[in-house]
ZAKEDREN-74890 format. One line per field, with one value per residue (C-alpha): residue number from 1; residue in one letter; x, y, z. Coordinates in pm, whole numbers, padded with zeros to 5 digits. Layout:
<recs>
resi [NUM, ...]
resn [A, ...]
px [X, ...]
py [Y, ...]
pz [Z, ...]
</recs>
This chain:
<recs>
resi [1, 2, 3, 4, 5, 6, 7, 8, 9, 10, 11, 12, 13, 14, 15, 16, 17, 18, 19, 20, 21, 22, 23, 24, 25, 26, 27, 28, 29, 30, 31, 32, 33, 34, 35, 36, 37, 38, 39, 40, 41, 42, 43, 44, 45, 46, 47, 48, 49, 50, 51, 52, 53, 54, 55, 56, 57, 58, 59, 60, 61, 62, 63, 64, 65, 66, 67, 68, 69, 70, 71, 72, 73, 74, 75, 76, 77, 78, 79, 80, 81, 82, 83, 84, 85, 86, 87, 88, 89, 90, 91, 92, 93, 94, 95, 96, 97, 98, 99, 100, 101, 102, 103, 104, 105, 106, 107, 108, 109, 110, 111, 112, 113, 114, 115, 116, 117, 118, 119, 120, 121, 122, 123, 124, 125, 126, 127, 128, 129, 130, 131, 132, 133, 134, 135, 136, 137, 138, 139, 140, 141, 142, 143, 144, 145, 146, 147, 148, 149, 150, 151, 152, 153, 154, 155, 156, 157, 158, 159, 160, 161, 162, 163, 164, 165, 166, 167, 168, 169, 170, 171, 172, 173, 174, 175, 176, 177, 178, 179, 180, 181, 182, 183, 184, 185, 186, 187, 188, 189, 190, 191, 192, 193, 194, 195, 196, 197, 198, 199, 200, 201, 202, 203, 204, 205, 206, 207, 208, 209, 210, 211, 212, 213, 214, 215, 216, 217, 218, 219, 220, 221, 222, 223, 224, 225, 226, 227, 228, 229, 230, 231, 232, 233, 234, 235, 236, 237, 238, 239, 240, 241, 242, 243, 244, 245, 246, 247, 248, 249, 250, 251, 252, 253, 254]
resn [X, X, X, X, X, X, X, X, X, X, X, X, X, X, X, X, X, X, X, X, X, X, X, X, X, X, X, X, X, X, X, X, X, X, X, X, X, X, X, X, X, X, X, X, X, X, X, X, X, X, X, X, X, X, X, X, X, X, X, X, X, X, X, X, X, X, X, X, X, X, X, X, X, X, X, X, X, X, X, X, X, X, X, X, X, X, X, X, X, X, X, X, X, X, X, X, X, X, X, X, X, X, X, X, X, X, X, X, X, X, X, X, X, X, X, X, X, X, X, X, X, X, X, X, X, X, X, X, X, X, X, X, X, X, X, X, X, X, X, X, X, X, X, X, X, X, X, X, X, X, X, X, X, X, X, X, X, X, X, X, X, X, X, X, X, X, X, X, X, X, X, X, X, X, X, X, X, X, X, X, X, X, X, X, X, X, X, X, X, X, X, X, X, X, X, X, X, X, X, X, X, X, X, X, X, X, X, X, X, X, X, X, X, X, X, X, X, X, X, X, X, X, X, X, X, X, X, X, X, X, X, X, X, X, X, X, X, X, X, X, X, X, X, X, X, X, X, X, X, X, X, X, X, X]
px [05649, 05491, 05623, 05969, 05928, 05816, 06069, 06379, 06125, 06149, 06516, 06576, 06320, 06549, 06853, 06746, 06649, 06939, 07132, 06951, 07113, 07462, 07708, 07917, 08185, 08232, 08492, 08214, 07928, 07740, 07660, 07271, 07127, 06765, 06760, 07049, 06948, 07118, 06905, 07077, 07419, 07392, 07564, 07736, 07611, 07331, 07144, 06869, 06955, 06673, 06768, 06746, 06608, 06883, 07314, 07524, 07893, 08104, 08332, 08619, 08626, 08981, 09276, 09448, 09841, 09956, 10280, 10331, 10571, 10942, 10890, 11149, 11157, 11295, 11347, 11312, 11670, 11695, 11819, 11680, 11588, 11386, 11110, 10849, 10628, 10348, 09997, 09724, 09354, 09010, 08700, 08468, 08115, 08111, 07846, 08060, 08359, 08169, 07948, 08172, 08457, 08575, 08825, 08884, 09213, 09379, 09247, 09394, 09691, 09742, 09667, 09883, 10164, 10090, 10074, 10409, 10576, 10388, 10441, 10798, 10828, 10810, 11077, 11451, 11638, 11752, 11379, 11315, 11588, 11588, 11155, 10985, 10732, 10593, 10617, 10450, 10175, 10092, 10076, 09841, 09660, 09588, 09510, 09258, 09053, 09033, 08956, 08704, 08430, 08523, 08432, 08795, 08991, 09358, 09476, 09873, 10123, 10514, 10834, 11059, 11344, 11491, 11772, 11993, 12302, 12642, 12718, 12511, 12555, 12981, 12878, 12692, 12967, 13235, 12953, 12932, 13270, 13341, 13062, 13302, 13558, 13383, 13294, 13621, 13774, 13551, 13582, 13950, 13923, 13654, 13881, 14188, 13946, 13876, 14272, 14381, 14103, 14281, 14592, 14485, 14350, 14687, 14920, 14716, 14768, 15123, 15196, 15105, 15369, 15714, 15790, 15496, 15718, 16016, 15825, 15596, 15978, 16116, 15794, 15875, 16196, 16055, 15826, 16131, 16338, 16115, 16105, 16424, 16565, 16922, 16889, 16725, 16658, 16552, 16405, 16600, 16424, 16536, 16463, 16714, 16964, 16965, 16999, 17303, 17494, 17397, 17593, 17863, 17900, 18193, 18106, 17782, 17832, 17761]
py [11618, 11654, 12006, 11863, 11628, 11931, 12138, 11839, 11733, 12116, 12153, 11857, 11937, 12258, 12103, 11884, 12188, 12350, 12024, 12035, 12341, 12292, 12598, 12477, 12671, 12842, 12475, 12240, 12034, 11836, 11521, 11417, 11069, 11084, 10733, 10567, 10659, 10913, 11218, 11526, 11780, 12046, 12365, 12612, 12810, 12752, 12391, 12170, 11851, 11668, 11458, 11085, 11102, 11275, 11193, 11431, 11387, 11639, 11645, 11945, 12063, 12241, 12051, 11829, 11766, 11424, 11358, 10978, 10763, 10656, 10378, 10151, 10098, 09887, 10052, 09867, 09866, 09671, 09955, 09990, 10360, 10479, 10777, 10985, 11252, 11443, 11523, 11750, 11647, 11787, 11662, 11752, 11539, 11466, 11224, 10986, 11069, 10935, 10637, 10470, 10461, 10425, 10728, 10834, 10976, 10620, 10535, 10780, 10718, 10337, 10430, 10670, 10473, 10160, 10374, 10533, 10206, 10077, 10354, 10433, 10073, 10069, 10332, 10322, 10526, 10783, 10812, 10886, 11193, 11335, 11279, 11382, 11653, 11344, 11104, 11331, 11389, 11004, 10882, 11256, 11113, 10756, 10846, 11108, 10822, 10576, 10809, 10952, 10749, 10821, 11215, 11352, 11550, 11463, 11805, 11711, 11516, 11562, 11344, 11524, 11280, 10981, 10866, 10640, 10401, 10544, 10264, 10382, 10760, 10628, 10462, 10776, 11005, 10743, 10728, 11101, 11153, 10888, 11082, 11426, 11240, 11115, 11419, 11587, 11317, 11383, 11793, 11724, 11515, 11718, 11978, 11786, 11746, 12122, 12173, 11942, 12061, 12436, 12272, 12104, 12428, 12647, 12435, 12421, 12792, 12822, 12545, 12789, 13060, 12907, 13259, 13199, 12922, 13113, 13398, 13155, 13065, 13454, 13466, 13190, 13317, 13611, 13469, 13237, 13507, 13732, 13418, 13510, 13160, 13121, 12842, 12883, 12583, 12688, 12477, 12527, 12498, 12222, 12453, 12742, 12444, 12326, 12657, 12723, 12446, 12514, 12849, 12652, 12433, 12542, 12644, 12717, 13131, 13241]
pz [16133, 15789, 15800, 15833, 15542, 15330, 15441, 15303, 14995, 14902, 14934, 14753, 14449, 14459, 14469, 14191, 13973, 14018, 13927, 13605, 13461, 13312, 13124, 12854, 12775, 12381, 12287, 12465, 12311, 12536, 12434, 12551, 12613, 12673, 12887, 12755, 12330, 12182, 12228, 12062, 12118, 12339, 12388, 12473, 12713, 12944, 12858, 13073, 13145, 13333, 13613, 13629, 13305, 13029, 13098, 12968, 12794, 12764, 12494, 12410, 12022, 12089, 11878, 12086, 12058, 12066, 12143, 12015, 12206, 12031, 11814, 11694, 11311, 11096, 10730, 10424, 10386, 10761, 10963, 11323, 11408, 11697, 11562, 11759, 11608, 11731, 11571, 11574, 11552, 11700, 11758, 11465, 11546, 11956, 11898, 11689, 11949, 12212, 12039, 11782, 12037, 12374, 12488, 12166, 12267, 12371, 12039, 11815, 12059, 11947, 11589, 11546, 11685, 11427, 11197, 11257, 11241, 10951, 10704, 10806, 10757, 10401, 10335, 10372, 10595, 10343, 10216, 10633, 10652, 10354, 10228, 10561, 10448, 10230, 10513, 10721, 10435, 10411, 10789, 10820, 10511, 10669, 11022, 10901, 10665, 10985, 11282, 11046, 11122, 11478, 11445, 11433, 11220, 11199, 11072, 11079, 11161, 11223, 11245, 11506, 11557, 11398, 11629, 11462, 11658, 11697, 11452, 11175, 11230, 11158, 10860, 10702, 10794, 10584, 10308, 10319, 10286, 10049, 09829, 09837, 09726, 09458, 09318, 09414, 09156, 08885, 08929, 08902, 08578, 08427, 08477, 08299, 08032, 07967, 08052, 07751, 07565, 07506, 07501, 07180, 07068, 07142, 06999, 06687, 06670, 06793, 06479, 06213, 06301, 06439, 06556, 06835, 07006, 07033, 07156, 07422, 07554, 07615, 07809, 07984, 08096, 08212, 08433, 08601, 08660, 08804, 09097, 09180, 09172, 09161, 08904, 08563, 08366, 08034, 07769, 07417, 07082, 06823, 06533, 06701, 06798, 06461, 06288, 06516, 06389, 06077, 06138, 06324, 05981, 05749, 05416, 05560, 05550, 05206]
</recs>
């Protein structure tokens, strides 16, 4: 009988020694607690944890990416959008990851979602679609300072959609094109402007020599005829009309 109690009180002080080495892989710290007090990190590789007495965390240092649920926001300007993004942090102290918080993950989870609505919050829509690198910056910038004291490192953050009603996405495309014609306009007078502009300028210069006019008329008459048209109207002169009846005049002829 006493043999047989050896015999299991052997196995188990074996089993129990065994159970006291752990292998952490080269992205895992383990986390020790030296009954129930912080004791120090461990790892990786091959670490001693003795039973009944030290508890072991594990915690993984790779980053993580977050995909964070679609939010609905309301812009500064009162337009409903729905926006998800997804971010990139990693574990950079485990012992903070595992003492100042409970699942760190869910936590960075929630924040990041508040966050998203509370920065996006304070811009207007065309801030949101046209200003996201800067967006992105400042909601990276903000969940980094909080989840600091936590032990991660949120290295960055991204906006992938902003999904706007059918409603709204018909009002941008009327503002849009609204906007071409706007500028369409002002091409068109700016280029009345130069047009008149060397107007002004050649008819100062066809002023000083008469003989320009007449001249600016044959070429005229080329160009009309060239067309082929069957009917020429062709603009006459007043100086040439008034010489001819001058001519036309009796006692004119010398």
């Amino acid at each position: 009988m006493f043999e047989y109690f050896s015999l299991v009180f052997g196995g188990f002080a074996i089993l129990l020694l065994l159970s006291a080495f752990r292998i952490l892989r080269e992205y895992e710290r383990g986390v020790i607690f030296m009954l129930g007090r912080f004791y120090k990190i461990k790892g990786p590789g091959l670490i001693l944890v003795i039973p009944l007495v030290q508890q072991i965390e594990k915690v993984d240092l790779r980053t993580v990416v977050m995909d964070v649920p679609t939010q609905d926001v309301i812009s500064r300007d009162n337009v409903s959008v729905k926006v998800n993004a997804v971010i990139y942090f990693r574990v950079i102290d485990p012992d903070k990851a595992i003492i100042q918080v409970e699942k760190f993950y869910d936590a960075t989870s929630q924040l990041a979602q508040t966050t998203l609505r509370s920065v996006l919050g304070q811009h207007e829509l065309d801030e949101m679609l046209a200003e996201r690198d800067k967006l992105n910056f400042d909601i990276q910038t903000i969940l980094d300072q909080q989840t600091d004291a936590w032990g991660i490192k949120v290295t960055n953050v991204e906006i992938k959609h902003v999904d706007l009603d059918e409603s709204m996405v018909r009002a941008i495309a009327k503002q849009a094109e609204a906007e071409r014609t706007r500028r369409a306009k002002i091409i068109h007078a700016e280029g009345e402007m130069q047009a008149s502009e060397k107007l002004l300028q050649a008819a100062g210069i066809l002023a000083r020599q008469p003989e320009a006019i007449q001249l600016r008329y044959l070429q005229t008459l080329t160009e009309i005829a060239g067309e082929k048209s069957s009917t020429i109207v062709f603009p006459l002169p007043v100086n040439i009309v008034g010489s001819l009846l001058k001519q036309q005049t009796p006692g004119s002829d010398e």
